[in-house]
C-alpha positions as CSV (number, residue, x, y, z in Angstrom):
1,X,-26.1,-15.1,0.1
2,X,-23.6,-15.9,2.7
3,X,-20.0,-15.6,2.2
4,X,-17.5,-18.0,3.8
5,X,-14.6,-19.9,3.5
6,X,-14.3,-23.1,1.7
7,X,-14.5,-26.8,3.0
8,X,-13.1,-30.2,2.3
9,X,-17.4,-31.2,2.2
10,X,-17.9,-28.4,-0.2
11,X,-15.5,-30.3,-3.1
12,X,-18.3,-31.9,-4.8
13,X,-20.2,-28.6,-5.5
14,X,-16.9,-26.3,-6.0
15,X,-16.1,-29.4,-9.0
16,X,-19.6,-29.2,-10.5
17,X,-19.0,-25.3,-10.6
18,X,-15.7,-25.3,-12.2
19,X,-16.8,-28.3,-14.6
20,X,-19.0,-25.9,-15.6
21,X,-16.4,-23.2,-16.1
22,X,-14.5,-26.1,-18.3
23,X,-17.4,-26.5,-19.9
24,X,-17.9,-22.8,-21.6
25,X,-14.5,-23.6,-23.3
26,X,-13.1,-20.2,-22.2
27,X,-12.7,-20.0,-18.4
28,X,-9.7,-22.1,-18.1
29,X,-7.2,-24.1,-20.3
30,X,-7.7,-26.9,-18.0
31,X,-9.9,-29.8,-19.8
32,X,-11.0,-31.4,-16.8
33,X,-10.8,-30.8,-13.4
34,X,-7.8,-31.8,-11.1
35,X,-8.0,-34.4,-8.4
36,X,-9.4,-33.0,-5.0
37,X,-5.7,-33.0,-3.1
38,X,-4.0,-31.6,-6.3
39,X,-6.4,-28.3,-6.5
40,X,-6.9,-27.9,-2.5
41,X,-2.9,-27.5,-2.4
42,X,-2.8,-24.8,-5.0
43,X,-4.6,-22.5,-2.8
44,X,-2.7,-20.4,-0.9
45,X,-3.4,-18.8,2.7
46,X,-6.1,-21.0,3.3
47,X,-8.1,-17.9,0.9
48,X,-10.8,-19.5,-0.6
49,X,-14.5,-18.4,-0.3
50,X,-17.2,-20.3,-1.2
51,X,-20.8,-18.1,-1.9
52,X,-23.8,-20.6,-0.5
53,X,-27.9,-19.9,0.5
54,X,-30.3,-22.3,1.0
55,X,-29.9,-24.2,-2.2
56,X,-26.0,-24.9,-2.3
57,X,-22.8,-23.5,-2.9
58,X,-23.3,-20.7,-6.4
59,X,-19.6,-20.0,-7.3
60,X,-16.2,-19.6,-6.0
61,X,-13.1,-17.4,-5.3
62,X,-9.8,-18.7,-4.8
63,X,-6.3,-17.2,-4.4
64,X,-3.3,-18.9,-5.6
65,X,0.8,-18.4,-5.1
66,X,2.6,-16.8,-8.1
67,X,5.9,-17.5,-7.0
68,X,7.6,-19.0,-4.3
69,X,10.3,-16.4,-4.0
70,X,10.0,-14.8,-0.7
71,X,9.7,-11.1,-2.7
72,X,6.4,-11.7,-4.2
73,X,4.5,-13.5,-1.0
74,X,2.5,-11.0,-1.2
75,X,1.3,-11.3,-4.9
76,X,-1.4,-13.8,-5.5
77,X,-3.6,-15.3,-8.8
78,X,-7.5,-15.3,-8.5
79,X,-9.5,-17.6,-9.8
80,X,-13.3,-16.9,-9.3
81,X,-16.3,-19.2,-11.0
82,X,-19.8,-19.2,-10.7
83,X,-22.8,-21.7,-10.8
84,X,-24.5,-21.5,-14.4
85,X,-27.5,-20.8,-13.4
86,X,-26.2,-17.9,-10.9
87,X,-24.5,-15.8,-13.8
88,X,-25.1,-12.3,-13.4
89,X,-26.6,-12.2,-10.3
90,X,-23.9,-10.4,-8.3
91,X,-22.8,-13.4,-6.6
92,X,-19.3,-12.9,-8.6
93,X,-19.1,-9.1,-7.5
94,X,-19.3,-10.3,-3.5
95,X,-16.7,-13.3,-3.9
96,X,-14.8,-11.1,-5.2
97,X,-14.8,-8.0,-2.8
98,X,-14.5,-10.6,0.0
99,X,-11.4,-12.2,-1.6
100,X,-9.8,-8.9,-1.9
101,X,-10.6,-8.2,2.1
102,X,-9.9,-11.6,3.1
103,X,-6.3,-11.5,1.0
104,X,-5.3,-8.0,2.4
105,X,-5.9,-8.9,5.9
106,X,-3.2,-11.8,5.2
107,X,-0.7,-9.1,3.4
108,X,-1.5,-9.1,-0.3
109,X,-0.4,-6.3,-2.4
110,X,-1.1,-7.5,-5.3
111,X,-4.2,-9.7,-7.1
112,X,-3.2,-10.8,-10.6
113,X,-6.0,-12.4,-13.0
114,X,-5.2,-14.2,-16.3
115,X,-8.5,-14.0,-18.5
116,X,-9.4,-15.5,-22.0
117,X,-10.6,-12.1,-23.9
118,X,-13.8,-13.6,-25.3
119,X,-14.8,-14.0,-21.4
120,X,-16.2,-10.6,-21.2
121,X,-17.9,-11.0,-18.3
122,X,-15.3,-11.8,-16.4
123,X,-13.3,-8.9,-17.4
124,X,-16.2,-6.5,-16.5
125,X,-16.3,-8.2,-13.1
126,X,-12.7,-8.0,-12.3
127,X,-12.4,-3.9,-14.0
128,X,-15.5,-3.1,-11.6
129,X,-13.7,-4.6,-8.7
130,X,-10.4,-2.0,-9.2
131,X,-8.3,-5.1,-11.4
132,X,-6.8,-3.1,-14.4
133,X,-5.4,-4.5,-17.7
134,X,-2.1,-4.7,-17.8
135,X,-1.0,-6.7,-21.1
136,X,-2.1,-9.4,-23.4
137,X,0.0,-12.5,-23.7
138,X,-0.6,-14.0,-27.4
139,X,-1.0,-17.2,-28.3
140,X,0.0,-18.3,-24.6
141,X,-1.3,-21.9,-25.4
142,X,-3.4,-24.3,-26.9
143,X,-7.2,-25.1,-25.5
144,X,-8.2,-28.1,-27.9
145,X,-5.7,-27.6,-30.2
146,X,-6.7,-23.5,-30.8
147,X,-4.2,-20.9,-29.6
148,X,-5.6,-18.7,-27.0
149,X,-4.6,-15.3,-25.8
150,X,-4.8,-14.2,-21.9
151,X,-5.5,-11.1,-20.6
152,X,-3.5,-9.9,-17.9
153,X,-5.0,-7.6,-14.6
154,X,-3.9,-6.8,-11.7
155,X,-5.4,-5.2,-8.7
156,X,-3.1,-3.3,-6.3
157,X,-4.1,-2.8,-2.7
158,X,-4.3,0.9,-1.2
159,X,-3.9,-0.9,2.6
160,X,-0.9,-2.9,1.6
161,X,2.4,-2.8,0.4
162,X,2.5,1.2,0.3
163,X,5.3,1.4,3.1
């Protein structure tokens, strides 16, 4: 499985995957996916990492802005997703270490994660990978007219930010 970073060619795959993610009805309160110019300028850095072998692209990391106050440039949302067929095959566990790298070389102190709770495996993946829970917000919105809560993690770096 090779790990690099994302390219305008690699839209059609990185749409299929998150349709996908749409589709499970608890990876995203998004109902369909954005338009190609509209989700490209939401990531920030240029940090987004594609996982790929000889059969296509299986899931994907990205890191968004929180804020654009100059105090939290170095505080950043992940959003990871993963082929269906590639579930549980670790490919989640190496997007995700190579975010974190690739997001503390560029000066992130801080990786924040909002997750649905019933998306278990996504919480394992990010508590494995150092994120902890740090609150619940309830009834945060409405997914097809259902109020949904939304885990909170964060992941503090130990090479950034400690000065």
């Amino acid at each position: 499985m090779n790990i690099r970073s994302f390219r305008k060619e690699d839209w059609p795959q990185v749409k299929e995957i998150y349709e996908q993610g749409i589709a499970t009805g608890n990876a995203t309160f998004d109902t369909e996916t954005p338009a190609f110019e509209k989700w490209v300028s939401s990531v920030a850095d240029g940090l987004c990492l594609v996982a790929e072998d000889e059969e296509g692209i299986h899931g994907w990391v990205k890191v968004s802005k929180v804020s654009s106050r100059c105090a939290y440039a170095g505080v950043g949302e992940v959003s990871i997703y993963i082929r269906d067929r590639s579930r549980g095959k670790g490919v989640g566990k190496k997007l995700l270490q190579a975010i974190i790298e690739e997001s503390e070389k560029k000066g992130y102190w801080t990786l924040q994660a909002g997750i649905f709770p019933e998306n278990s495996a996504s919480l394992s993946l990010h508590e494995k990978a150092g994120f902890r829970k740090i609150g619940v917000q309830e009834r945060i919105g409405k997914l097809n007219g259902v109020w949904r809560d939304v885990v909170l993690l964060e992941r503090r770096s130990r090479k950034v930010g400690n000065d």
